[in-house]
Each structure stands twice: as C-alpha cells, then as structure tokens.
TIRO-495747 format. One record per residue: residue number from 1; x, y, z of N, C-alpha, C in turn. Coordinates in steps of 0.05 Angstrom, whole numbers. Layout:
! TIRO-495747
    k     n.x     n.y     n.z    ca.x    ca.y    ca.z     c.x     c.y     c.z
  NUM       X       Y       Z       X       Y       Z       X       Y       Z
...
***
This chain:
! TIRO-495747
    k     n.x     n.y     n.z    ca.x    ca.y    ca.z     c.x     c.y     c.z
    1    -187      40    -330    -168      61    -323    -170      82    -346
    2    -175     104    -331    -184     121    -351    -146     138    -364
    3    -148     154    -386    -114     160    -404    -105     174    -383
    4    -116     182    -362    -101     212    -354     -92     194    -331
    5     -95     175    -320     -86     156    -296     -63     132    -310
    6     -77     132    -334     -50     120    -350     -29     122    -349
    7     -36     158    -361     -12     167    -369       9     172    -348
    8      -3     177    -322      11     195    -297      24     170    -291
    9      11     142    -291      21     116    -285      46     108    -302
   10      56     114    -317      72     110    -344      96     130    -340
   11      88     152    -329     102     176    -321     116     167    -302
   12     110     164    -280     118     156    -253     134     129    -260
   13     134     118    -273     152      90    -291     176      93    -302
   14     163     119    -312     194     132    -336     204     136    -313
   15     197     161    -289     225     167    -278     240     145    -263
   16     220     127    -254     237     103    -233     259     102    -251
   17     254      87    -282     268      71    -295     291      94    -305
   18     290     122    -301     313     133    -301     326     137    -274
   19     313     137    -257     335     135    -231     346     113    -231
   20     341      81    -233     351      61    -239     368      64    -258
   21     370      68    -282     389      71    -296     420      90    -292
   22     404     111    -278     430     122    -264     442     105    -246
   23     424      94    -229     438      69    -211     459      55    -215
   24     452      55    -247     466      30    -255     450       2    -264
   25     433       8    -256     410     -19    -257     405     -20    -290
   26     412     -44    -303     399     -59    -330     379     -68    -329
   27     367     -81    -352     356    -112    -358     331    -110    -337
   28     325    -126    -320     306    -141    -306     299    -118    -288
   29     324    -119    -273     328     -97    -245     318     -65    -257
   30     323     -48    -272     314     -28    -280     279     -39    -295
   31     272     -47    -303     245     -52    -312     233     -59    -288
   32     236     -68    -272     221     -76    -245     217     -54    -222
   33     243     -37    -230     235     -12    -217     220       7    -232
   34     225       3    -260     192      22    -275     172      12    -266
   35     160     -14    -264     142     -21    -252     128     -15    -223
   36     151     -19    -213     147      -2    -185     131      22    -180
   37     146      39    -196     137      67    -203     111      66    -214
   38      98      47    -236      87      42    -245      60      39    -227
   39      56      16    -210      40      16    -195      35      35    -164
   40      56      39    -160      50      62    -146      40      78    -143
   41      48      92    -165      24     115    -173     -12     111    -177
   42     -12      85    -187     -47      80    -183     -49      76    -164
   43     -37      68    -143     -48      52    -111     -52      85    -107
   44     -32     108    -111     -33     133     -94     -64     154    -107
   45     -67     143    -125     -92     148    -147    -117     138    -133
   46    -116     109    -122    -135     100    -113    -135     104     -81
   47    -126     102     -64    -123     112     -41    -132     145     -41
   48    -124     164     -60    -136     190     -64    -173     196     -73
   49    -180     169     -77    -207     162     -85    -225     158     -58
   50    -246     164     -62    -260     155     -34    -289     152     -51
   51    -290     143     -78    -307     139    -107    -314     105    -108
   52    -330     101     -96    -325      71     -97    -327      67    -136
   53    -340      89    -152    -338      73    -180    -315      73    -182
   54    -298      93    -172    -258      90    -182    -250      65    -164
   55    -262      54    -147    -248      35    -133    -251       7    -151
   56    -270       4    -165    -284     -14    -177    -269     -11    -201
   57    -259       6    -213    -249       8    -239    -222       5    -241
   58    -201      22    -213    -175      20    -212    -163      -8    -203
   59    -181     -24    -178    -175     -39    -171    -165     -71    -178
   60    -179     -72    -198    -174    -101    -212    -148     -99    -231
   61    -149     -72    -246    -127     -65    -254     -97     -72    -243
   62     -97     -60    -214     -74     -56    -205     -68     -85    -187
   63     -92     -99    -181     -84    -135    -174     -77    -144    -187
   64     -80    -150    -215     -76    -156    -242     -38    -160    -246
   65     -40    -127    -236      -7    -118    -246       3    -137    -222
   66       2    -126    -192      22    -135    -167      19    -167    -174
   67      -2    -178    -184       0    -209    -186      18    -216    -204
   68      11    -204    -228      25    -218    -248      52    -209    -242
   69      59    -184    -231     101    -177    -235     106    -199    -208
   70      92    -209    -187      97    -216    -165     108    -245    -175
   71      80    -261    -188      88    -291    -201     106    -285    -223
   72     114    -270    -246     137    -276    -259     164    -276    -246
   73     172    -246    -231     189    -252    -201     196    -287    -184
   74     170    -288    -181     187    -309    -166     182    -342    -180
   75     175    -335    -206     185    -355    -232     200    -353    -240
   76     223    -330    -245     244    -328    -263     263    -306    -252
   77     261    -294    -234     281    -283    -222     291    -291    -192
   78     275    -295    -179     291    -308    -157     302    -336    -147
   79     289    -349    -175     304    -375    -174     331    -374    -179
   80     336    -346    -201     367    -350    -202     386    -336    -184
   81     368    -322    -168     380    -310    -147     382    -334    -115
   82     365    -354    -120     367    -365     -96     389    -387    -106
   83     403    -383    -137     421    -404    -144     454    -396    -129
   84     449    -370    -129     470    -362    -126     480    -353     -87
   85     503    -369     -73     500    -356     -52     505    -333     -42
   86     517    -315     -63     520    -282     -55     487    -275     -52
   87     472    -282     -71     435    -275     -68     417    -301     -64
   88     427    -316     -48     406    -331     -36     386    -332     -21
   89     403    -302      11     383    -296      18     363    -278      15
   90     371    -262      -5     359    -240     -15     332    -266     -34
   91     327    -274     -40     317    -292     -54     299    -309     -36
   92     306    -319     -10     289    -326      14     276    -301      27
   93     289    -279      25     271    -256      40     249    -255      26
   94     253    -247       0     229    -237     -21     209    -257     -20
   95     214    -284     -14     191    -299     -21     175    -306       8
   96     183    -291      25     169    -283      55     144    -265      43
   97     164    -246      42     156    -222      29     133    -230       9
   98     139    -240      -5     112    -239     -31      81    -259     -21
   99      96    -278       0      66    -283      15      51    -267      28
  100      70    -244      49      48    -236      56      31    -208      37
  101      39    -197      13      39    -176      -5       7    -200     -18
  102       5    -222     -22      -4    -239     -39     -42    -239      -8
  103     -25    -239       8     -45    -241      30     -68    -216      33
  104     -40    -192      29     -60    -170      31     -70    -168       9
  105     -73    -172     -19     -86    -168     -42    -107    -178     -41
  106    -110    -207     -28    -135    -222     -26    -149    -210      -9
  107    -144    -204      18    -159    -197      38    -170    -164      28
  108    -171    -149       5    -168    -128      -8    -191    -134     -24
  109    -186    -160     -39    -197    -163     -56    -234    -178     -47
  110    -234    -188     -26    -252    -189     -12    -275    -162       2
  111    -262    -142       6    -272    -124      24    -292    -105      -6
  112    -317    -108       1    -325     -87     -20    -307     -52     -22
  113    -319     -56     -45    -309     -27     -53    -325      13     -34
  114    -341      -3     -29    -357      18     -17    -365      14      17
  115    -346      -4      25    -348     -21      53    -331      14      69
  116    -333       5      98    -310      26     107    -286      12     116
  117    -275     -13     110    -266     -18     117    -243     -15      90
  118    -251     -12      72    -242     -10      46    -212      10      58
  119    -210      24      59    -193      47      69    -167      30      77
  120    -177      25     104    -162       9     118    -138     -14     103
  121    -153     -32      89    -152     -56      73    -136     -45      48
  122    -133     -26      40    -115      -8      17     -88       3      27
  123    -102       4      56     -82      22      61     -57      -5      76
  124     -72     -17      76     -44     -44      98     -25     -52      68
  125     -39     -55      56     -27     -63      20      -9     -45      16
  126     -14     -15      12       4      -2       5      30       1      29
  127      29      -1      46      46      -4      57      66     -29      54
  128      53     -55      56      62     -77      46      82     -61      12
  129      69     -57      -4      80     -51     -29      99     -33     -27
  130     105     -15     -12     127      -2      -5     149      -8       3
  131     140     -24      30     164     -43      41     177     -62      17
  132     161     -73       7     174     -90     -24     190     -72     -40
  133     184     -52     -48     200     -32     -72     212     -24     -49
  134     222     -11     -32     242      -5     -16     266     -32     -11
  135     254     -56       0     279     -79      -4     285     -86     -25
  136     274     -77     -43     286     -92     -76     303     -68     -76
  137     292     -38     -85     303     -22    -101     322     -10     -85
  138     331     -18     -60     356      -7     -38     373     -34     -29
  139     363     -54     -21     379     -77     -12     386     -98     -31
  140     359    -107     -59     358    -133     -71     385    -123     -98
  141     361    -110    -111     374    -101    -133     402     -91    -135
  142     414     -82    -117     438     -58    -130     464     -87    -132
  143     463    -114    -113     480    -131    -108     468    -148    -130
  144     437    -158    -141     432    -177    -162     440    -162    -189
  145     445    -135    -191     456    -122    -208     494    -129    -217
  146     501    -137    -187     525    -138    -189     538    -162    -192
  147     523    -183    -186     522    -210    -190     515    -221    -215
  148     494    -217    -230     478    -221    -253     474    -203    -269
  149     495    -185    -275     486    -162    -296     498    -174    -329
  150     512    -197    -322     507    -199    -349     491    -218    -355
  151     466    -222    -339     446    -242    -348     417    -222    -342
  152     417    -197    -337     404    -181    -335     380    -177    -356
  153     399    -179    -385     374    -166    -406     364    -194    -410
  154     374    -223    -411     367    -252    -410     338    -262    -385
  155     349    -245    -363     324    -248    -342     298    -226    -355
  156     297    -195    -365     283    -189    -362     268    -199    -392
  157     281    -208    -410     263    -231    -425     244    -244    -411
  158     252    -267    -399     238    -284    -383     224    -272    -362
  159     227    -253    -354     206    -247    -333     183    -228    -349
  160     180    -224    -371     169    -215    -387     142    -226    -390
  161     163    -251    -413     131    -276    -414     126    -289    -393
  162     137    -291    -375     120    -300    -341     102    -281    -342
  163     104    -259    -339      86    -236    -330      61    -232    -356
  164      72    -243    -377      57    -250    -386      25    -268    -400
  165      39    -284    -386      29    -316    -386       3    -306    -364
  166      23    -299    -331       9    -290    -309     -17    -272    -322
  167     -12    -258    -328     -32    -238    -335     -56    -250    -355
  168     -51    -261    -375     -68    -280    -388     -84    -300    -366
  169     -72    -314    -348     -92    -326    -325     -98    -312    -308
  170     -91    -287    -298    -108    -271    -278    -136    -264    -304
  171    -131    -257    -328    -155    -238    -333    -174    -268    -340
  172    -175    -289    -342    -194    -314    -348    -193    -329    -323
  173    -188    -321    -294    -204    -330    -271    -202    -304    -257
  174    -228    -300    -240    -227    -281    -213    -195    -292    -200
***
C-alpha cells in the first residue's frame, strides 16, 4: 500500500471516528467505526482499480484488516454482548453476518487478480461490508454503547490484542 492510499485510508478513519464520537460512541464502538472508515476507503481504492498490480498489492492488505477486526469482534466483543439480553440478539445477528462477510473474502481470495470475474467477486464483498458497517454503526452500536459504555474503553483494549494476535496469524499462513 502505497502513503497516498494510506493516508486517504487513515483520513476516512479520522472522520468516522469523529462522527462516532459525536454519536456519542466511546472505547470499542467509536474505534470500530474508524476502522470502518478505515477499510472502506481501500475497498473504494481497489474497486476504482481495474490494475491487476493494485489488486495484488491492495488486496492482501485489506483481507488482513476485515479478518483480523472480524476475529477480534467476535472474540471479545460479542461475547459480551451475547452476555447480555438487551444485546443478545444483536450478538446472534453479527455472527450470521460475519460468516457470510468471511465467505465472501475467501471466494475473493480465490479468484485471480486479473480474472474477469475479479470485478464481480469485489464487488459482492463490498456490499457484504457495507451491510456490516451499516448494522453495527446504526442498529448494533448506538444500544451496545448504552448498555456497556462503561466497559467500553475495557473492550476496546481487548479487542485490540485479539486483532492483534489475529493479524500476527493471518501474516504467517495464507
């Protein structure tokens, strides 16, 4: 990823995580929506590509990210949301949800970069990824905010080094 896709990526982060914060959103819930922002912007970077070398370069990148925020998520945040029955079901939705997001990455991650089917296969993902940041950042969040805000900056610890850990085993196996 070259600075100038970085940076726009980073950009697009900051503002999520200030619309969240106007929200109201702390801790976990506002960092997850930088992230959002975060990856969005490269999917819209790479979808704007029709470069199979940019597909080859952006791509591993941005599986990397949806894997690793996806497995720390549902290591350390929706367990405590499926503890609770105000967010239980919000907590059963998401993990619908993250199978089939987990489905399209693979079937993505299969399709060469210079295939024509490539298009297509980016494009079912990004939609998938939308629908996800739309039910978190309108239906999940504003109520796990209201339920768990004072365990907020405690979760986005922990979902931290999950995402961390995650990321350490995405980059030492395909």
């Amino acid at each position: 990823m070259n600075k100038i896709e970085e940076l726009a990526s980073k950009l697009a982060g900051g503002a999520k995580a200030a619309k969240a914060t106007w929200e109201g959103l702390t801790g976990v819930f506002r960092h997850l929506e930088k992230e959002h922002g975060e990856v969005s912007a490269l999917l819209m970077r790479l979808k704007a590509s029709h470069d199979p070398d940019v597909r080859r370069e952006l791509f591993p990148t941005i599986r990397r990210e949806l894997l690793a925020h996806e497995r720390a998520e549902i290591s350390e945040v929706y367990p405590v949301m499926q503890s609770d029955p105000q967010t239980a079901d919000i907590a059963s939705s998401h993990d619908r949800g993250a199978k089939g997001l987990d489905a399209a990455i693979d079937e993505l991650t299969k399709v060469a970069v210079d295939s024509p089917h490539w298009p297509a296969a980016l494009e079912d993902l990004i939609e998938l990824v939308k629908e996800h940041v739309r039910e978190e950042e309108h239906d999940y969040f504003p109520i796990a905010q209201r339920v768990f805000s004072d365990r907020a900056d405690d979760l986005l610890e922990r979902f931290e080094a999950a995402k961390a850990r995650a990321l350490q085993e995405l980059r030492t196996t395909p």
